[in-house]
Each structure stands twice: as structure tokens, then as C-alpha cells.
N, C-alpha and C positions, 0 to 999 in steps of 0.2 A: 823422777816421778816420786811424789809422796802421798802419804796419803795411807789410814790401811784400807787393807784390800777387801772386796766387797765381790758379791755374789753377780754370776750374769745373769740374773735375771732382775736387774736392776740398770744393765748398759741400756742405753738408748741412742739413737740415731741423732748424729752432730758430735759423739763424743771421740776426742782426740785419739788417732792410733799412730803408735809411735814401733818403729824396730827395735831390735835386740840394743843397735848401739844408741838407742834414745833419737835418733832421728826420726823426723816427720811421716809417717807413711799413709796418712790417711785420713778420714772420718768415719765413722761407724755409719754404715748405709741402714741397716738391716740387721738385726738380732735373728736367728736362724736355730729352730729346737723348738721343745715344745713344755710351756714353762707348768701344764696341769702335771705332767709325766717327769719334771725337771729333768730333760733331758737335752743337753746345750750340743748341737752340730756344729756349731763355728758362727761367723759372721761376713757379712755381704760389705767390705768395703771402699772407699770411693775417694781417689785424689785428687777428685777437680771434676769441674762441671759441664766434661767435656769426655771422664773417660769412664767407659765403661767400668760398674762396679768391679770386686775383684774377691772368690771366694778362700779365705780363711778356716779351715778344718779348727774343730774345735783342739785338738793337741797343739795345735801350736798357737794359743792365745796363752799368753803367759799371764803375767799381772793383770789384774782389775783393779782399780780403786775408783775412786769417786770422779767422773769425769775423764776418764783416760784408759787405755786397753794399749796394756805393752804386748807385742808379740815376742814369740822366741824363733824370728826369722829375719834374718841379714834385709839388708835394703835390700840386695841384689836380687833373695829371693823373694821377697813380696816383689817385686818389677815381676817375677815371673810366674806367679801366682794364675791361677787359668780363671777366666772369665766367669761369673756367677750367674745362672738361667732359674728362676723361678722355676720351683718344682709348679706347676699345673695345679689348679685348684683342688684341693679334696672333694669328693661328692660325696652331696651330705643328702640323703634320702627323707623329707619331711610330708606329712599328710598333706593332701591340697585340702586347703581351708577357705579357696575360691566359692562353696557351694554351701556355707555356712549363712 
């Protein structure tokens, strides 16, 4: 990986995730945090188009740089990485503006 390294709030979905030993592990599905409060949870990612995303705690995303997200996790354990479920919508309480 080269490249310097660069903030998560600039990853975006399609970018390359690779393991600790530079092996392939993925594409970034989903950025996960909340970028008013810069506050990064991890990443929702996905190795094929076939299998379910795969959640990433943000401690173990190691490097950023431009286009790439190295983790600091072995292939073995991103294989075993547990399934990512959208948290549920927030409810956002807005005036009804129907009677306007």
C-alpha cells in the first residue's frame, strides 16, 4: 500500500480492503460513524456479490490512504468477521408541513 494516509471520512464504498498480510479482503460497502460528530465505528465490508456484507469495528482498521483500507486483522479473521445488520432508522421528529 502506498500512498499517505488520509482521514475516514473521506473512504467511500468500492474502495479496496486488504489484511494485515496485504491480501485482498474486500471492498468497502458502507462507511459506519457519524462524520458531524467525527466519530468513525468501523466499516461494512463486502467480498463478492454474493456475500453478505461483513462488520469491521473501527480498532481494527488500520491504514487509510487514498483508495485503500488496510485492516490490522489476518485473513482468517476477517473470514470470521460476524455479519453487519443496519442499525434501524433514526427517528427524526419533523413538523407536518401537509397543512401549510
Amino acid at each position: 500500500m502506498s500512498g499517505d494516509p488520509v482521514s475516514w471520512l473521506v473512504i467511500e464504498p468500492g474502495w479496496s480492503v486488504t489484511a494485515s498480510d496485504g491480501s485482498e479482503a474486500g471492498k468497502v460497502h458502507e462507511v459506519i460513524g457519524d462524520s458531524g460528530k467525527d466519530i468513525f465505528n468501523g466499516l461494512s465490508i463486502s467480498s463478492g456479490l454474493l456475500s453478505a456484507p461483513r462488520y469491521v469495528p473501527a480498532e481494527q482498521v488500520g491504514t487509510i490512504t487514498d483508495g485503500a483500507v488496510q485492516l490490522d486483522l489476518t485473513p482468517e479473521q476477517v473470514e470470521r468477521l460476524g455479519g453487519y445488520d443496519e442499525p434501524p432508522p433514526s427517528e427524526e421528529v419533523r413538523p407536518d408541513t401537509t397543512d401549510l
